[in-house]
C-alpha positions as CSV (number, residue, x, y, z in Angstrom):
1,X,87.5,128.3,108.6
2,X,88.4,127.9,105.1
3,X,85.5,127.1,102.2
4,X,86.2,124.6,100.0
5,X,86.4,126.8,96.8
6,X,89.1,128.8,98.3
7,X,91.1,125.7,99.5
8,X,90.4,124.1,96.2
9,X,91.9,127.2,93.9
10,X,94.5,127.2,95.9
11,X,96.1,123.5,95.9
12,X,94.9,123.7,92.3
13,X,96.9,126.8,91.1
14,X,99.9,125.2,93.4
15,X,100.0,122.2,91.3
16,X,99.5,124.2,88.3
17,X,102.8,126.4,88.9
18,X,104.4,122.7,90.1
19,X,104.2,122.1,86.1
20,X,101.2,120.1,86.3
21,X,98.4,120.0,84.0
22,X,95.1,121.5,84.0
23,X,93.7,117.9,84.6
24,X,96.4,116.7,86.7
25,X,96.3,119.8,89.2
26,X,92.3,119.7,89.6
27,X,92.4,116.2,90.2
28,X,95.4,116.5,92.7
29,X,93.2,119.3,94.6
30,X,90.0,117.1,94.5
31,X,91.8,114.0,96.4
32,X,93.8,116.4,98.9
33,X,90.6,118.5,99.5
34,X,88.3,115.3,99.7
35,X,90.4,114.2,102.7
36,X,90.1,117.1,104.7
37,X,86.2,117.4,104.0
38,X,86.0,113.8,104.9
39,X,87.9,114.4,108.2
40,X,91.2,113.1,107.3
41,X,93.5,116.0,107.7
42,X,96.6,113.5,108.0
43,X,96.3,112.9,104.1
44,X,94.9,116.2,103.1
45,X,96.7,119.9,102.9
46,X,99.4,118.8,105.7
47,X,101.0,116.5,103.1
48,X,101.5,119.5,100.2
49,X,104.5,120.5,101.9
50,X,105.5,116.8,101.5
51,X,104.8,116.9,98.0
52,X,106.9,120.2,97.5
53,X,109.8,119.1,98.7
54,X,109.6,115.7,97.1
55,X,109.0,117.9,93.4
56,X,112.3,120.0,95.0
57,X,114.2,117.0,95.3
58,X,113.0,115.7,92.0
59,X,111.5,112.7,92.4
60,X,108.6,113.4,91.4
61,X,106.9,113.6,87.7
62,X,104.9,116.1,86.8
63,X,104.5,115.3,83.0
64,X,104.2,111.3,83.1
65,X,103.1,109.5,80.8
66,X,101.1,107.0,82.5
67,X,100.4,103.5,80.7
68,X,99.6,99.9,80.4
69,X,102.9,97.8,80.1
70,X,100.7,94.2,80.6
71,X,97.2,93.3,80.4
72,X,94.6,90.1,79.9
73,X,91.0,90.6,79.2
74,X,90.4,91.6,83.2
75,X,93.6,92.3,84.7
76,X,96.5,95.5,83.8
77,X,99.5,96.4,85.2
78,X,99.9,100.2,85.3
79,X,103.5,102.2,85.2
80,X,102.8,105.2,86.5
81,X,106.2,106.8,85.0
82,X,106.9,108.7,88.4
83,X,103.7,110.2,88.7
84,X,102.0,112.3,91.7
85,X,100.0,109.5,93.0
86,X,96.8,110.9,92.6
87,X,97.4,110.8,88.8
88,X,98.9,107.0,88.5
89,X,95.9,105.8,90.6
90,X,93.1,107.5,89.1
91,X,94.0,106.4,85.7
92,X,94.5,102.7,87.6
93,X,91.4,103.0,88.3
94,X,89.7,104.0,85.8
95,X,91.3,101.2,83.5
96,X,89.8,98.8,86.4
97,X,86.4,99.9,85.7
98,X,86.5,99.6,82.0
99,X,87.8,96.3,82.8
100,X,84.9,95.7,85.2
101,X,82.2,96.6,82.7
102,X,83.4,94.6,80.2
103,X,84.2,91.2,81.5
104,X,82.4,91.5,85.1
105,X,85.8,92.5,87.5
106,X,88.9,94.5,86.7
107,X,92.2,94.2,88.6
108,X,94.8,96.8,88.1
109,X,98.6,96.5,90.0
110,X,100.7,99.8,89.8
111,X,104.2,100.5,90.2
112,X,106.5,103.4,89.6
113,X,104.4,105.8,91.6
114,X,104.2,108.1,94.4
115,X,101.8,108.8,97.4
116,X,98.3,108.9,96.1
117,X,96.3,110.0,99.4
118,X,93.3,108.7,101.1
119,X,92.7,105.2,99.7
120,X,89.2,105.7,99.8
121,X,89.0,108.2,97.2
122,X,89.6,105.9,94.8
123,X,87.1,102.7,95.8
124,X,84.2,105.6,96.0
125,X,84.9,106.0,92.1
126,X,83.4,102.8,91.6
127,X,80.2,103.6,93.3
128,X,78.5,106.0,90.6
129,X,78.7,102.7,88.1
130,X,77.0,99.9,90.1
131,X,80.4,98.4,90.9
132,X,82.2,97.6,94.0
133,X,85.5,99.3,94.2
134,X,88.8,98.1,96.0
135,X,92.2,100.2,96.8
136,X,95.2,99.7,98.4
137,X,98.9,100.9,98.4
138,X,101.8,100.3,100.0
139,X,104.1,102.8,101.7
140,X,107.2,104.1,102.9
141,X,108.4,101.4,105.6
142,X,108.2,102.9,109.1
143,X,106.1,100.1,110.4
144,X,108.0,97.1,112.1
145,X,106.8,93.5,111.7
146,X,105.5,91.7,115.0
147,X,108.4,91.3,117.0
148,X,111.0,93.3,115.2
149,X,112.3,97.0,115.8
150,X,113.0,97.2,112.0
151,X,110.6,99.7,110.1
152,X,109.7,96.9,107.3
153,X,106.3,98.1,105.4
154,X,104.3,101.3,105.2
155,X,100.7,102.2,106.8
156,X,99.4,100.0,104.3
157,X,95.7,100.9,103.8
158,X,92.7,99.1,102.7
159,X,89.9,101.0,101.4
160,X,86.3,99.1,100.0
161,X,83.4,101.1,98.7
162,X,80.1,98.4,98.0
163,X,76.9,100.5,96.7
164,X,73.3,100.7,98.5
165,X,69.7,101.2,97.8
166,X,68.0,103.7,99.8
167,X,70.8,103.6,102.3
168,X,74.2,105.1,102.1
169,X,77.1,103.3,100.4
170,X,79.1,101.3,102.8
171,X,82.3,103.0,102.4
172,X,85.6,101.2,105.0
173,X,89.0,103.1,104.5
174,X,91.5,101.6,107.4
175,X,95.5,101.5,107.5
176,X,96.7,98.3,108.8
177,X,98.4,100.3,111.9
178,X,96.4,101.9,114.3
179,X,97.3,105.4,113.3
180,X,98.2,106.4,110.0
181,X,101.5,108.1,109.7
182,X,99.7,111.6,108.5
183,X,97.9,111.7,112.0
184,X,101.3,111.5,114.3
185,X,102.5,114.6,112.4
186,X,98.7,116.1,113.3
187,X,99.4,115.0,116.6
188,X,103.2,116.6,116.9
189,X,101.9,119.7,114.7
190,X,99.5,120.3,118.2
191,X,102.1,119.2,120.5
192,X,99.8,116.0,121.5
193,X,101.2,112.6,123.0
194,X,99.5,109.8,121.2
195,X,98.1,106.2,123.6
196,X,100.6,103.6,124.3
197,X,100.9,100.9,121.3
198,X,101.4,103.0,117.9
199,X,104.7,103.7,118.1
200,X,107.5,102.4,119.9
201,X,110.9,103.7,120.4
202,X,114.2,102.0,118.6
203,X,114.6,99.5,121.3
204,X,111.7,98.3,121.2
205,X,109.9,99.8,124.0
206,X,106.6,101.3,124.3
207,X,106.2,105.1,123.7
208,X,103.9,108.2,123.2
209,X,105.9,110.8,121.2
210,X,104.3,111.1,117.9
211,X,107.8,112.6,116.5
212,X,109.7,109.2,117.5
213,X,110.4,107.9,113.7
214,X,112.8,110.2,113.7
215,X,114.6,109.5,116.4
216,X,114.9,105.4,115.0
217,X,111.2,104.2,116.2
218,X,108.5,102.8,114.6
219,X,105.0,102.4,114.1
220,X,103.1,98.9,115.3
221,X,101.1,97.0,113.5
222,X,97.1,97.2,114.0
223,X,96.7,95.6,117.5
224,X,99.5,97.0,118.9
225,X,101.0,93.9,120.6
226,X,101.2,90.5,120.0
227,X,98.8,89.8,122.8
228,X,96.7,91.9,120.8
229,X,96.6,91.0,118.0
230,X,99.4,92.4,116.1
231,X,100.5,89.5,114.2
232,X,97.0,90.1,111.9
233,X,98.0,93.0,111.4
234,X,101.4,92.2,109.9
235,X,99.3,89.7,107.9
236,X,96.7,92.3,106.4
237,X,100.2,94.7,105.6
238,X,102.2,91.9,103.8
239,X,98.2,90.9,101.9
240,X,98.9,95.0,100.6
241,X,102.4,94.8,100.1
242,X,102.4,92.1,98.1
243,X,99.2,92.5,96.3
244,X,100.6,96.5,95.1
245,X,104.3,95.7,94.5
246,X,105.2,92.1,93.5
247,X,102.6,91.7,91.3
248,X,103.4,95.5,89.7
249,X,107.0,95.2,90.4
250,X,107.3,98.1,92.4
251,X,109.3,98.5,95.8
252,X,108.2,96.2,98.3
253,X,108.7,96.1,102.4
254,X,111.6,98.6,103.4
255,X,112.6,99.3,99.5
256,X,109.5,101.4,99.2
257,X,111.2,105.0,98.7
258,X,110.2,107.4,101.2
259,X,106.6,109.8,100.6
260,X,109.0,112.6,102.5
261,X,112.5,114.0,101.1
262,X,114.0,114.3,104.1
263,X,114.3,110.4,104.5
264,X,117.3,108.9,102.1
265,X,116.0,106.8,98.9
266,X,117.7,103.5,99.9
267,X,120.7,102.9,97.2
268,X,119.1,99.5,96.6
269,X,115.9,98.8,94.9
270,X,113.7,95.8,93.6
271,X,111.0,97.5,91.5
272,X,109.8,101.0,90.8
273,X,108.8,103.3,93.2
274,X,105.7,103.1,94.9
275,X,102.6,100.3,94.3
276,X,98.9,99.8,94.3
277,X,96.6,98.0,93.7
278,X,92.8,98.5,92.4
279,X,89.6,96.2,91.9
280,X,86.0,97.3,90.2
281,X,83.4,94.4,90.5
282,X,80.3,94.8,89.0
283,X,77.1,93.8,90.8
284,X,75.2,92.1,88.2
285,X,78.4,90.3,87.4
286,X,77.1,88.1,90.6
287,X,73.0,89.2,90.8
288,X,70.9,91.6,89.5
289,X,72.3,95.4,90.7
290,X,68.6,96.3,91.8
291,X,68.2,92.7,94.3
292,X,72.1,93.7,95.9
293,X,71.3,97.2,96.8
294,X,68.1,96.1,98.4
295,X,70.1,93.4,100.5
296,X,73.0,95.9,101.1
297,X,70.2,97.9,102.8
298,X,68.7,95.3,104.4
299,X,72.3,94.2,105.7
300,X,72.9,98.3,106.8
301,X,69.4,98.3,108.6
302,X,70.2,95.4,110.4
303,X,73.4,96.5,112.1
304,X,72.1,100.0,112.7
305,X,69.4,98.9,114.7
306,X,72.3,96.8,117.3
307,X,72.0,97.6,120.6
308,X,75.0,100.3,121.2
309,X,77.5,99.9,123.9
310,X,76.8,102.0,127.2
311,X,77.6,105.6,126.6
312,X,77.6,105.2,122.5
313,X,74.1,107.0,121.0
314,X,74.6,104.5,117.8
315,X,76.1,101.5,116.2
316,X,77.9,102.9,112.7
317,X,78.7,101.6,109.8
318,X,81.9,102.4,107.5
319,X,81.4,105.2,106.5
320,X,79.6,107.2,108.3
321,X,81.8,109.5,110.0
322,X,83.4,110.6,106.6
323,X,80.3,111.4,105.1
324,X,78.6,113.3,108.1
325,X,81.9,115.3,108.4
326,X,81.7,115.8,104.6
327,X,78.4,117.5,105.1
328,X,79.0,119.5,107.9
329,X,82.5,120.8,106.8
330,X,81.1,122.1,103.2
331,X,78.2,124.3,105.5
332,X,80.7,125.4,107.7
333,X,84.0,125.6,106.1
334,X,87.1,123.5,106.5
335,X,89.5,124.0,109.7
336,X,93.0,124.4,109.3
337,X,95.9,124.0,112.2
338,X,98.0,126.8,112.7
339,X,101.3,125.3,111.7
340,X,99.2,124.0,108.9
341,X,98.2,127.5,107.7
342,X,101.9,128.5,108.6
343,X,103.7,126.1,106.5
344,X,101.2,127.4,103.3
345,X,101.5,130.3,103.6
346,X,105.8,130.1,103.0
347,X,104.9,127.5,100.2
348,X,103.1,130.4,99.1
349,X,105.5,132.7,98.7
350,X,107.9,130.3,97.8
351,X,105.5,129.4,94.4
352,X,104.9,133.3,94.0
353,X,101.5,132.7,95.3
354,X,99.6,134.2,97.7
355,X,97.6,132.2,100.8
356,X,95.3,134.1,103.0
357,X,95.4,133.8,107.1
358,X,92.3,133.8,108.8
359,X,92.0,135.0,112.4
């Protein structure tokens, strides 16, 4: 086990010696760490080596200048100038909420960016202000529509954070597959199979080997099949897709350049880089903030107390599991795979840095 301090220094100073800022590096660490306290290793210290490589390969920016190229009263567009993702969105969002307390909502599209981690992260800044907050990005594509074997769109996530009174914030943070890409390299890091209808195989066919993008497969859509339920999935992936790129005009669909160097940038391209897209709503834009939160816990309560399924202890609500992980994993420490802890430690000495092993 690893405690958060130590993990945090760590991707910090790594960032630093990247050639990021003081600002940029801490904020980098803060959205890696924040995944893996909030049980989403896929997205968390896994993905550095992604980023490494990517920097190696240089296409990534680690001085951008990050700025406004459109704008009305309530709405922006965002270049991120190449950015880590983490920086491009954060600023995204920020210029959402400003937006939000100002005219009631603020709705921020961003383009020429990069990988920007757990979607979540983002939504949940909108909580401390009374606002609802709203992310999504698109990805690289390795997700085929319903009925194709072409990888057309990425994992696509949604994230919403909507504040509470007494009871926690309601907090959903979903891809619009039914894994997201991070976990099949969890699952192939532990030599694991993954169930029947994430990916299947370039043919078409139904398969369990979490390594088979490389080997021309692709991920489904949430639902799997079309019998399923797959073809709202494909729905709630184009909704991102077109939401983060083609009103940024970044890459959409299969243009989106890859979040990992050893994939090809496609020679052809129809925006810039990566997209997202942010909202901030504020409560008493619609009622008073104080009346919301006490129907937001009324609204919690209610589901709670649902009869669970047999075998189930509880109903639960977005949320949940993130922030009872969150808890337990800053008492106890943060667990770290193996490979995981193998991988850091050469990026290590590759940086001139120095990461401790733990027995």
């Amino acid at each position: 086990m690893y405690t958060y301090e130590y993990l945090f220094d760590f991707t910090c100073s790594f960032f630093e010696k990247m050639g990021c800022s003081d600002h940029d590096a801490r904020l980098i660490a803060e959205v890696f760490l924040a995944a893996e306290l909030r049980g989403i290793p896929s997205h968390g210290l896994i993905r550095l080596k992604d980023y490494y490589q990517l920097w190696k390969a240089d296409r990534i920016n680690v001085k951008p200048n990050v700025r406004v190229v459109h704008e009305t009263p309530s709405t922006a567009v965002v270049d991120g100038d190449g950015a880590i993702g983490m920086v491009a969105a954060s600023r995204s969002m920020e210029i959402a909420m400003e937006k939000g307390s100002m005219v009631g909502t603020g709705w921020v599209s961003t383009r020429g960016s990069n990988h920007y981690g757990i979607a979540g992260y983002y939504a949940m800044m909108a909580l401390k202000h009374d606002m609802i907050g709203l992310s999504m990005t698109n990805a690289n594509p390795q997700v085929a529509p319903t009925f194709s074997v072409t990888p057309m769109m990425g994992t696509n996530p949604i994230a919403v954070a909507i504040p509470a009174g007494s009871q926690t914030p309601f907090v959903a943070d979903f891809a619009t597959t039914p894994i997201a890409r991070g976990k099949l390299v969890v699952a192939e890091k532990k030599g694991e199979k993954v169930p029947f209808g994430f990916v299947q195989d370039k043919d078409g066919n139904p398969c369990n080997d979490p390594a088979i993008l490389r080997s021309g497969g692709s991920m489904l859509t949430l639902g799997g099949d079309y019998e399923h339920g797959s073809h709202k999935g494909f729905c709630l992936s184009a909704i991102v897709d077109i939401f983060c790129a083609v009103f940024s005009g970044a890459n959409f669909g299969p243009f989106v350049p890859p979040s990992v160097a050893y994939l090809p940038v496609l020679d052809r391209k129809v925006g810039e880089g990566t997209g997202h897209f942010f909202g901030a709503m504020r409560i008493d834009a619609f009622q008073p903030a104080e009346v919301f939160k006490a129907k937001m816990d009324e609204w919690i309560s209610t589901f709670r107390a649902a009869k669970p399924a047999a075998g189930r202890e509880k109903v639960i609500i977005p949320g949940d599991p993130e922030r009872e992980k969150e808890n337990r994993l800053r008492k106890e420490g943060i667990p770290v795979l193996p490979a995981i802890v193998k991988d850091l430690k050469e990026l290590a000495g590759e940086m001139g840095m120095e990461f401790e092993v733990k027995e």
